[in-house]
N, C-alpha and C positions, 0 to 999 in steps of 0.2 A: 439660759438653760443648757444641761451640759449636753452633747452628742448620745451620752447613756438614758439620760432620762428622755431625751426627743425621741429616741427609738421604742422605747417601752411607751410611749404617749399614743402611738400611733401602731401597735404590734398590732393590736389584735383587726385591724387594717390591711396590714401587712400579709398576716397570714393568709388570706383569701387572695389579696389583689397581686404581693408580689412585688418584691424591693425597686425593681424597672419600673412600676405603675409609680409607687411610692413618691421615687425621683423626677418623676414626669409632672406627677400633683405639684410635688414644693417645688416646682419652676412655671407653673399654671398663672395666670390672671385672671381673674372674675370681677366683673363688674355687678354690685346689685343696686339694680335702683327703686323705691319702694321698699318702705321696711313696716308697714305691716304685718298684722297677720299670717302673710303668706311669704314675702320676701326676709323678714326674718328670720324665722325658722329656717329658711333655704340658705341664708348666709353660716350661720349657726353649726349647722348640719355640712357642710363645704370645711368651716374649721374645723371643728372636730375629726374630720376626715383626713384632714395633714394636705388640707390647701396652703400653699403658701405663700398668696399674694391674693389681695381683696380689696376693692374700691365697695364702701357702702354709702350710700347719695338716701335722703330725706331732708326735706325742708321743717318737716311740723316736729312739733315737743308732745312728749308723753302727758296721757291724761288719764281718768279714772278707770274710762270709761276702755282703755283698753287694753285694759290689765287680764280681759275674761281673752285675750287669745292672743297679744305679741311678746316675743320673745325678754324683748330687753322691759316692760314692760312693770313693774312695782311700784307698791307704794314709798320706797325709798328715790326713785329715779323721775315721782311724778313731775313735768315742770321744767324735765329738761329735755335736751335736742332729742331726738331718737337714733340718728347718726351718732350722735357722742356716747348718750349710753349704750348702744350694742359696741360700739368700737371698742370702748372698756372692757366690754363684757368679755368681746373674744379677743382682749389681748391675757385677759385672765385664763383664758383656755387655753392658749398659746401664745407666750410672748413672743417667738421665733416668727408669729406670720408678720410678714409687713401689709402693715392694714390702711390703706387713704378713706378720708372723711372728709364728706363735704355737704353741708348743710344748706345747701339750695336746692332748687327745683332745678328738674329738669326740663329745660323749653329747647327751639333750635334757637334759639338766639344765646345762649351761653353754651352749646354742644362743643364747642370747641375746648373748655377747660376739664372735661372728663376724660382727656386723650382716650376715646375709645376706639382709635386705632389700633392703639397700642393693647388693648385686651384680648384673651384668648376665647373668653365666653361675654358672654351679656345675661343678665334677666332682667327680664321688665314684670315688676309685681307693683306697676301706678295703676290709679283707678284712673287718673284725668286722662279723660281721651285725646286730647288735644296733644296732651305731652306723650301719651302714649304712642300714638298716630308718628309723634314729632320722632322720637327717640327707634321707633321701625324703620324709619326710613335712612336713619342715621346709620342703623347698624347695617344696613346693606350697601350704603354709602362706601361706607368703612371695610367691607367685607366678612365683618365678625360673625361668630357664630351666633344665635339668640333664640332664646329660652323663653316665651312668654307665658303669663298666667293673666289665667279670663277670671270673669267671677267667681266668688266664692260667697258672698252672701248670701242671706236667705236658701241656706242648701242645710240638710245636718246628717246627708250618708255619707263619709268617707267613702265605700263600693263604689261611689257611680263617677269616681273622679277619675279624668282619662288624658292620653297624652293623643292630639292630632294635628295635624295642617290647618293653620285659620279657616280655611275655602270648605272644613267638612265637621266643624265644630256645632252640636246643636247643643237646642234649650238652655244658651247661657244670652241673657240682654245684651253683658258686657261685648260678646264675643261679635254678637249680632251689630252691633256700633261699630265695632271697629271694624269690621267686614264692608260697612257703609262708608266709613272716612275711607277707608283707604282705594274703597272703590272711585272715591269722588276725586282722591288725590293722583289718580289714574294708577295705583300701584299694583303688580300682579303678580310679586313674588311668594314665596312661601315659605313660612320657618314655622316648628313645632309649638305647640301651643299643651299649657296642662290646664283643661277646664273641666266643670261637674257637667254632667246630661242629664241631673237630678231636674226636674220642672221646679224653679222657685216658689218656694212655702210662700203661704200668705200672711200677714204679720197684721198683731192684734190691732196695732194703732200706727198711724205714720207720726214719725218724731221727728222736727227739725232742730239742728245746733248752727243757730246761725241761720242762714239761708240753706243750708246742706242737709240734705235729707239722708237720716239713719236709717239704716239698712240691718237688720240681728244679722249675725254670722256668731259660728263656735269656734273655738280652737281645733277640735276634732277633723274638720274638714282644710282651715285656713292650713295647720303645723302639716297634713298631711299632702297640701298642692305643693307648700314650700319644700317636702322630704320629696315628692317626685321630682321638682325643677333639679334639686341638687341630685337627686340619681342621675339627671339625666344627664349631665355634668362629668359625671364618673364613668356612665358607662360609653360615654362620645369618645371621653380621654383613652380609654381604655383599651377601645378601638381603633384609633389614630396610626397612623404609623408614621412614624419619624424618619 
């Protein structure tokens, strides 16, 4: 892409943030891990922003069933990684970002092939607590910055989604779990968290796929924790001083 059309890609960016934020973005690192619902749209939303470096981590392949709220998401792409199709996706939005994919999980036992030392943010948009719990400790390990997102199921007000401290997060399960592991893991640091304080709906029937029990969630709420995680990305950078 030439230097004219990168600039026009990203003006109306510009015009608010300011040619220094701009240059600061396209030297930026983000790590997303979790591409969901919610960690999609927030990778998404970071490209189209004029981020210019992005690690996007899922293990599982698109399926029908979640086409009602992830990004990369259609009936053209059902069947394959979810790492590989958003990777396509946002190298179509922008070829100039340099984008890593990598289609594992993330446990501490591979933590070391994500260089997340080398990242300038983190988000964590996994539902498995285990790896969630795993990948917290990592990033403080590391010193990175991190952006977590709590539940978003079973919610459908966009209004009641907020950005706080693990230690003061209510009426989310998710958040309530990880509050418990990490208490048990003796942990007692603190990073920003975007969760709903909506009281989870109750839902007509319980569905399992598999052993894994379905939970309804909309896009309305998922696209809108991933549009906070990625502000909060912007406006951290923003603030920074070099």
């Amino acid at each position: 892409m030439s230097s004219k059309s990168h600039n026009l890609l990203f003006q109306r960016v510009d015009l608010i943030a300011g040619t220094e934020f701009m240059e600061r973005l396209k030297r930026t690192n983000v790590l997303v891990f979790g591409l969901g619902g919610v960690g999609s749209w927030c990778a998404e939303a970071l490209v189209r922003s004029g981020l210019g470096k992005i690690g996007i981590v899922d293990y599982d392949t698109v399926c029908e069933s979640n086409i009602n709220r992830q990004v990369q998401a259609t009936s053209l792409t059902a069947g394959e990684n979810k790492a590989q199709a958003l990777g396509q996706r946002l190298l179509e939005i922008n070829p100039d970002c340099k984008i890593s994919v990598w289609t594992e999980a993330f446990s501490k036992e591979n933590a070391d092939q994500f260089n997340i030392e080398k990242a300038d943010y983190v988000i964590d948009a996994i539902d498995n607590i285990p790896a969630k719990l795993d990948l917290i400790e990592a990033c403080f390990t590391a010193g990175v910055k991190l952006f977590s997102s709590m539940g978003m199921a079973r919610k459908m007000d966009p209004f009641k989604i907020k950005t706080a401290g693990i230690w003061k997060t209510q009426n989310c399960p998710l958040a309530k779990q990880v509050r418990l592991g990490l208490r048990e893991r003796g942990f007692s640091g603190n990073f920003t968290t975007v969760y709903s304080d909506e009281p989870p709906l109750p839902q007509s029937e319980n569905e399992y796929e598999g052993k894994k029990l379905i939970n309804g969630s909309v896009v309305t709420v998922t696209a809108s924790a991933g549009m906070a995680l990625a502000s909060l990305v912007l406006r951290d950078l923003s603030e920074r001083q070099e």
